[in-house]
TIMARKOL-881720 format. One record per residue (C-alpha): residue number from 1; residue in three letters; x, y, z. Coordinates in Angstrom, 3 decimals. Layout:
! residues N
    n  res      east     north        up
  NUM  ALA         X         Y         Z
...
This chain:
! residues 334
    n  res      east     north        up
    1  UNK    89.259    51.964   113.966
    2  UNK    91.276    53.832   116.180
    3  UNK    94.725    52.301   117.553
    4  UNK    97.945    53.634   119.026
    5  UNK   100.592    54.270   117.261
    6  UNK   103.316    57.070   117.059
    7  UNK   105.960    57.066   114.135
    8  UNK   107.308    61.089   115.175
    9  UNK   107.273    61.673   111.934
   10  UNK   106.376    64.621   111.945
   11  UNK   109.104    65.560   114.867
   12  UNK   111.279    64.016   112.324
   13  UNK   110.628    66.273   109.828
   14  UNK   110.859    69.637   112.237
   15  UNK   114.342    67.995   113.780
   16  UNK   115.510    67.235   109.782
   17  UNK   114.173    71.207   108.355
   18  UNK   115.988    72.554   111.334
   19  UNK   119.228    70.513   110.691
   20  UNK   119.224    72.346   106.747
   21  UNK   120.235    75.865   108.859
   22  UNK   122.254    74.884   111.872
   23  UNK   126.043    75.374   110.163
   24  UNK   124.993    78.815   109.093
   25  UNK   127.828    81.757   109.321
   26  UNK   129.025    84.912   109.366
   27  UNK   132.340    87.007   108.975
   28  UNK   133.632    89.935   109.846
   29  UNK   136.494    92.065   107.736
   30  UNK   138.831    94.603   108.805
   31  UNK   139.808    97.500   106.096
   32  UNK   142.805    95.267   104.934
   33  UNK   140.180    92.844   103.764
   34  UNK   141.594    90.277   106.453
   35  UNK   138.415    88.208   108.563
   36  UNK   138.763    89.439   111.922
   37  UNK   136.166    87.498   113.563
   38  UNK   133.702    84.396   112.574
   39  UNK   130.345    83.737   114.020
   40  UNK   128.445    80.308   113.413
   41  UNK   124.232    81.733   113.919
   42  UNK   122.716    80.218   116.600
   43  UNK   119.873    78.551   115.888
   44  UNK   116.656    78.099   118.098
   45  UNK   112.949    76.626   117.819
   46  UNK   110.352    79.402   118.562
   47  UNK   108.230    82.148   117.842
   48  UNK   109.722    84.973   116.690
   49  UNK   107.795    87.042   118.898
   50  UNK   109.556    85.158   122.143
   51  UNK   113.155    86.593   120.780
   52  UNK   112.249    90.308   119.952
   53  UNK   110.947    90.498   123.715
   54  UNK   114.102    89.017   125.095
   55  UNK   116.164    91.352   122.564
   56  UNK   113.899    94.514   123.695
   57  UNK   113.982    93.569   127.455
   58  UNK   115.970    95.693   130.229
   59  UNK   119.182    93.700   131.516
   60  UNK   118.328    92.782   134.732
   61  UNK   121.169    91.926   137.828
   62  UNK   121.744    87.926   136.724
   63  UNK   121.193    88.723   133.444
   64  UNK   123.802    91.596   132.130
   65  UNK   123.778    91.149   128.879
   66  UNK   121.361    91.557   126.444
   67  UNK   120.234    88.457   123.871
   68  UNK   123.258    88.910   120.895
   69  UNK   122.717    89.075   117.334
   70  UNK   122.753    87.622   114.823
   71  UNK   120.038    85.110   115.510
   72  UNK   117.935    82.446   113.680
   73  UNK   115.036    80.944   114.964
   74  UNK   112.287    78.549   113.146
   75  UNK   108.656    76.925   114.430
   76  UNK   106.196    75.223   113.055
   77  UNK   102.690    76.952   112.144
   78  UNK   100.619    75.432   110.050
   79  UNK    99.860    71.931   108.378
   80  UNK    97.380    70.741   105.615
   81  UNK    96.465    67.880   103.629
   82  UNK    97.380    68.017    99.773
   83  UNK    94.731    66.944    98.037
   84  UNK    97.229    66.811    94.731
   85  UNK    99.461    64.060    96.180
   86  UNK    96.399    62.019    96.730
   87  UNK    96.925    57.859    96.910
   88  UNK    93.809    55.562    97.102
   89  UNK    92.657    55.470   100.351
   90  UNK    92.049    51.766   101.421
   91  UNK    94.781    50.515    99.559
   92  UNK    97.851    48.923   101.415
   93  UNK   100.951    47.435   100.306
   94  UNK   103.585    44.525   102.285
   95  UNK   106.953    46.472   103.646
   96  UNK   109.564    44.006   105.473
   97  UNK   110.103    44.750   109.753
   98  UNK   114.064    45.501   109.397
   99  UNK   113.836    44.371   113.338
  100  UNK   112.870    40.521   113.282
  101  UNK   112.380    40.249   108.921
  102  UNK   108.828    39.530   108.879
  103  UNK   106.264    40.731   106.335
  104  UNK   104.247    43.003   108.095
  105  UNK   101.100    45.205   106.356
  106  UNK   100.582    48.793   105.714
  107  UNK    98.155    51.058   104.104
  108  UNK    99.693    53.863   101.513
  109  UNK   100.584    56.921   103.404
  110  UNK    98.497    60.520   103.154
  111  UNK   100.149    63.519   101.966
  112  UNK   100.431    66.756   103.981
  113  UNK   102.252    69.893   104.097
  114  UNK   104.186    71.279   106.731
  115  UNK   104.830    75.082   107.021
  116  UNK   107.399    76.419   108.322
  117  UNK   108.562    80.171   109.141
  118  UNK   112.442    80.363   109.304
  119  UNK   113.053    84.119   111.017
  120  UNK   116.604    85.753   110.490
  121  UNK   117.741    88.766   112.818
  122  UNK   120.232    90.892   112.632
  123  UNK   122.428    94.106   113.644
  124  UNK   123.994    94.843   110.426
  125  UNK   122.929    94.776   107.090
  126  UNK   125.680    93.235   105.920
  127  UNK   125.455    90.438   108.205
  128  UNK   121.810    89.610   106.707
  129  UNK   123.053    89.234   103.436
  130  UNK   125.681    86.965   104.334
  131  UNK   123.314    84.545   105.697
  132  UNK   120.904    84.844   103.242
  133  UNK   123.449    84.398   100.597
  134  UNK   124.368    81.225   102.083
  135  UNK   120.661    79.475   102.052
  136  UNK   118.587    80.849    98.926
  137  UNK   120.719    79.382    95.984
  138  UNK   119.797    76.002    97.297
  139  UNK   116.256    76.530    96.800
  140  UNK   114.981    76.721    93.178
  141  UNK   112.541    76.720    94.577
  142  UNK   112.802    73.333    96.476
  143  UNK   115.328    71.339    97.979
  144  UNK   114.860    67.666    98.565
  145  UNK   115.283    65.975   102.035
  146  UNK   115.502    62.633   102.923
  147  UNK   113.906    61.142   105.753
  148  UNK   113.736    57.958   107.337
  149  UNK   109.813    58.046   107.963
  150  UNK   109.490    55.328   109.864
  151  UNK   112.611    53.421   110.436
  152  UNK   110.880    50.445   112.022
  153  UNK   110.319    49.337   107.782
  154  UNK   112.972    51.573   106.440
  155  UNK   110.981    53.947   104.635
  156  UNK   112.831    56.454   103.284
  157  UNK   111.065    59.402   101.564
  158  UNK   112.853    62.574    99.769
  159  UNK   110.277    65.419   101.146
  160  UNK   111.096    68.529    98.858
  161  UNK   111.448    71.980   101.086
  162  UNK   109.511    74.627    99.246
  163  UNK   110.596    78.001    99.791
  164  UNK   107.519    79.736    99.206
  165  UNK   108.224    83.701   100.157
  166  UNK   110.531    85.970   101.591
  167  UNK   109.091    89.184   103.467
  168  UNK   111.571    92.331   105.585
  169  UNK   111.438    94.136   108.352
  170  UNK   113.522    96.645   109.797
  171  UNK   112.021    98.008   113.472
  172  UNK   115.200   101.131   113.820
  173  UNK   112.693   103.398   115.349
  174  UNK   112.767   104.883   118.364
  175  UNK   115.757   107.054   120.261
  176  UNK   118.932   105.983   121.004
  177  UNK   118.198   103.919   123.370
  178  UNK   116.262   101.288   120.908
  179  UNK   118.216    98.630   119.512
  180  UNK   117.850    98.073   115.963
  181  UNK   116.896    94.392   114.850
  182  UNK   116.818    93.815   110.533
  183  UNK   114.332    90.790   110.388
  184  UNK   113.914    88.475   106.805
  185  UNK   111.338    86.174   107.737
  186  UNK   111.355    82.916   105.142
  187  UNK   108.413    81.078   104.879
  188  UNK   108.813    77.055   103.786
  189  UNK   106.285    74.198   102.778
  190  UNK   107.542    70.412   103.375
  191  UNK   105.687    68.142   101.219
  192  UNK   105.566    64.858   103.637
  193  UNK   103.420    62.125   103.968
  194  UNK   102.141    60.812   107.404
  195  UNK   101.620    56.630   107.590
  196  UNK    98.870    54.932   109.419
  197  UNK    99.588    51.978   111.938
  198  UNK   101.706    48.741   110.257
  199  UNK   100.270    45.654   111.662
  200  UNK   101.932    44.185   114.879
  201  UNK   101.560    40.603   113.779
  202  UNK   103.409    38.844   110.194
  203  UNK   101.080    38.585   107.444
  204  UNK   103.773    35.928   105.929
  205  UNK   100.667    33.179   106.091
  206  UNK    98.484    34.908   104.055
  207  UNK   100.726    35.468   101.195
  208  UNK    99.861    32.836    98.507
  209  UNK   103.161    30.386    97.847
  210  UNK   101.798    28.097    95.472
  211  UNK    98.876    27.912    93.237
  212  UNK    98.003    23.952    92.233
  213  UNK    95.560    23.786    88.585
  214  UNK    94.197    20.200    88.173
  215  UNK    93.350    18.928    84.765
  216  UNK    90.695    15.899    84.436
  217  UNK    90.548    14.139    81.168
  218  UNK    87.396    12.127    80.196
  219  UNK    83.876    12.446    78.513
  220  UNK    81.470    15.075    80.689
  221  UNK    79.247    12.628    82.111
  222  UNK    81.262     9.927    82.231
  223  UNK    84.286     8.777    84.483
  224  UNK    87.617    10.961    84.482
  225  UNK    90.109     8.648    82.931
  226  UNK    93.132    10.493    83.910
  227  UNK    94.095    13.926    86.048
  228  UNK    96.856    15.855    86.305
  229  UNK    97.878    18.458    88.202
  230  UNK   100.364    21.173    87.455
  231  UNK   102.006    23.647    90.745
  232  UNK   103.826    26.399    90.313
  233  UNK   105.791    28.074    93.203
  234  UNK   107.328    32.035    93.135
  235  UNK   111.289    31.205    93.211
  236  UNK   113.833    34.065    93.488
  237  UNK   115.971    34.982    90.333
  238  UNK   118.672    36.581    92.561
  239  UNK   120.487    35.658    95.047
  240  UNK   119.770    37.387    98.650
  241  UNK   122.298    35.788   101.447
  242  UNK   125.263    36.913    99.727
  243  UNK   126.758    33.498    99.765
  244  UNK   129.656    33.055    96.625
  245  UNK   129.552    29.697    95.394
  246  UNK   132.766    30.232    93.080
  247  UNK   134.092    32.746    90.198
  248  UNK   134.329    33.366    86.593
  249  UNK   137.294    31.772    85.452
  250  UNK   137.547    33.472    81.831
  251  UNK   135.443    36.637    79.955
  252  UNK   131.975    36.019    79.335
  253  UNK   130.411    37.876    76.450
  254  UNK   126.988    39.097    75.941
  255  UNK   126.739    36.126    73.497
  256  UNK   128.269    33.094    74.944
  257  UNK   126.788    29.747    75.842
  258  UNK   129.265    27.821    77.354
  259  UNK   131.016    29.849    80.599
  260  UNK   134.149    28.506    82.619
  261  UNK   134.413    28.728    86.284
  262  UNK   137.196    28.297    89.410
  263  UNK   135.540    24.972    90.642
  264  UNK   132.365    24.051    89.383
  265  UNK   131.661    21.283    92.275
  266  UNK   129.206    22.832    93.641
  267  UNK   126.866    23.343    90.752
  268  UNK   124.487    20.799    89.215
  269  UNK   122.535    21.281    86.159
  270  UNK   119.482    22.108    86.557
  271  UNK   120.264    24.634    88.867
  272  UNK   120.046    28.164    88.616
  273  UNK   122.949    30.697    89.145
  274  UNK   123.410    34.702    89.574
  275  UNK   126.387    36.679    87.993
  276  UNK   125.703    40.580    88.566
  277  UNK   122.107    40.280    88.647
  278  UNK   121.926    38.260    85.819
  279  UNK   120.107    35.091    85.851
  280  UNK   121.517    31.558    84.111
  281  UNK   119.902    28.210    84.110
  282  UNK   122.813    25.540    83.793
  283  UNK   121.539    23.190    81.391
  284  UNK   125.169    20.870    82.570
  285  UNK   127.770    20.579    83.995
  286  UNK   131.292    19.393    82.264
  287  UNK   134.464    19.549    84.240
  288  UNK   134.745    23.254    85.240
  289  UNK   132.752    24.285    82.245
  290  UNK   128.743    25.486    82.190
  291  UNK   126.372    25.046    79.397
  292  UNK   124.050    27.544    80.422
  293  UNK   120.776    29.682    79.011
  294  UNK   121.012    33.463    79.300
  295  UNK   118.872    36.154    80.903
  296  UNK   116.167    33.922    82.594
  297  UNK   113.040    35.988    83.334
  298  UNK   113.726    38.684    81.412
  299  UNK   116.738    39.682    83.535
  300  UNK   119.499    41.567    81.580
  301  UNK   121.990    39.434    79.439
  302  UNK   125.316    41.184    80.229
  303  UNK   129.283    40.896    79.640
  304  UNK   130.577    39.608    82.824
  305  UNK   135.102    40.145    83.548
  306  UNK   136.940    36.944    85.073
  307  UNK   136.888    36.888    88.473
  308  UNK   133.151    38.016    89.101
  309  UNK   131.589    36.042    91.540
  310  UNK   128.829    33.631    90.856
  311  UNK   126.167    32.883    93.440
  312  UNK   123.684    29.631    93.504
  313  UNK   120.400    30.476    93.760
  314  UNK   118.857    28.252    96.287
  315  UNK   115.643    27.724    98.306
  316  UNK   116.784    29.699   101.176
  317  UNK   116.899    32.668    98.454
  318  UNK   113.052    31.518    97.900
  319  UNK   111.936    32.267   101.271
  320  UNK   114.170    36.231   101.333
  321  UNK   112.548    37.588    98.240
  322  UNK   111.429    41.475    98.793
  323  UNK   108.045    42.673    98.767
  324  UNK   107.954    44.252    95.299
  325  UNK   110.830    42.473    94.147
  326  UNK   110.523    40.313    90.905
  327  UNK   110.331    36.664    90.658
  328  UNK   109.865    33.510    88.746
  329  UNK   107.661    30.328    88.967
  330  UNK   108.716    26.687    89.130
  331  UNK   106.667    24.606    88.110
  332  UNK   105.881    20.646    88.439
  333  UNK   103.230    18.217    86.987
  334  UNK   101.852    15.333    89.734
């Protein structure tokens, strides 16, 4: 049940909710209303705790200056499973491996939440507001980050960033002596989903490439007089390797028939062909001219300029389709 595997995905998502704060700033203006001095926040992973201790602590001889403000700092403190993101737990679905293009086998990922506890500090009041100025309006109340889960597949996922409460402190008690540290403490929920292991091994042979139906004609008890036996195949309605077999030679409307190309040599009726993703059968082949059917599979019959290119869908396309990409079927009678 139990296997290794390690996606740091959720190290991705710390590294990628720590990225949203780390160009933070603050400025400083002298009576003429000219900016005197600009600060970029530094920004650190931690307890808040471990930074008021270093701010509170008495300089020592190698260390003669006390930790400067502002600050930011931001950890991790909690996760839990959202039961209202729920998927069906045994079900799996086929990604591609971007590495070597095989089909490999996962199951559907689980949904968690991440909190987080983004802690502001300080000196001036003024300087608070600046920064917080600069990260609430993006938050209403989430903000959507993408992140390349597991990069192995390329699954992307937009986690939103819920900002779920804002709370204020402001420790200036004490003498003189006590420095004063204004503390806004932000509190953030990342809805992410964690993925189990995807198989080490291609699942491209168990995938089912054709489907054969035979048909026996005759009396039941007596001797089939004849069979048939009809296979269909998934073929691609788009082409994948990018390869342009020629262009569109004049306008093609939405309700044309016949369509004229460059050079038409390398296109045989009976083929199929793809002209911005949309899908023509070419019933033949004159000269430089196509007699063609529109839309083929239900793709979308569309005007198409001269010069677009057009693409031959091939066998080669066959064997690239994407895992929830559509399809069609050829079919053949033996």
């Amino acid at each position: 049940m139990f296997e290794y595997f390690y996606h740091e995905i959720i190290r991705k998502t710390v590294v990628s909710f720590g990225t949203l704060f780390n160009a933070i700033s603050v400025k400083h203006k002298d009576d003429a209303g000219n900016i005197k001095s600009s600060i970029r926040v530094p920004l650190s992973y931690g307890p808040t705790q471990k930074f008021l201790a270093r701010l509170e602590q008495v300089p020592e001889l190698n260390k003669p200056v006390q930790m400067n403000l502002p600050r930011m700092s931001f950890e991790l403190i909690g996760m839990s499973y959202d039961t209202t993101r729920k998927l069906t737990t045994t079900q799996t679905f086929l990604t591609r491996d971007l590495n070597n293009n095989q089909i490999k086998k996962a199951y559907l990922p689980v949904p968690y939440n991440l909190n987080f506890e983004l802690s502001i500090m300080t000196k001036l009041n003024d300087d608070m507001l600046q920064i917080v100025e600069q990260i609430l309006p993006y938050f209403q109340p989430n903000y959507n980050l993408t992140v390349d889960l597991i990069q192995e597949i390329g699954e992307k996922r937009d986690i939103p960033i819920v900002l779920d409460n804002i709370s204020m402190t402001d420790n200036y008690e004490g003498d003189y002596t006590e420095r004063r540290a204004l503390i806004y403490t932000l509190k953030f929920t990342a809805k992410t989903y964690l993925f189990g292991p995807v198989s080490s091994n291609s699942v491209s042979s168990e995938i089912i490439k054709k489907v054969s139906l035979g048909f026996v004609a005759g009396e039941a008890s007596g001797v089939a007089r004849r069979e048939v036996t009809y296979s269909v195949e998934p073929r691609a309605i788009q082409n994948y390797t990018g390869t342009v077999t020629t262009t569109v030679a004049k306008d093609i409307e939405k309700s044309d028939t016949l369509i004229d190309v460059v050079d038409a040599s390398g296109i045989i009726s009976g083929s199929y062909i793809d002209i911005n993703q949309e899908e023509f059968y070419v019933e033949s082949v004159s000269g430089n001219t196509l007699t063609v059917r529109r839309g083929q599979d239900s793709t979308a019959i569309l005007s198409h300029v001269s010069g677009s290119d057009v693409k031959l869908i091939t066998a080669a396309d066959d064997l690239l389709i994407e895992p929830g990409d559509d399809f069609g079927f050829s079919g053949s009678l033996d």
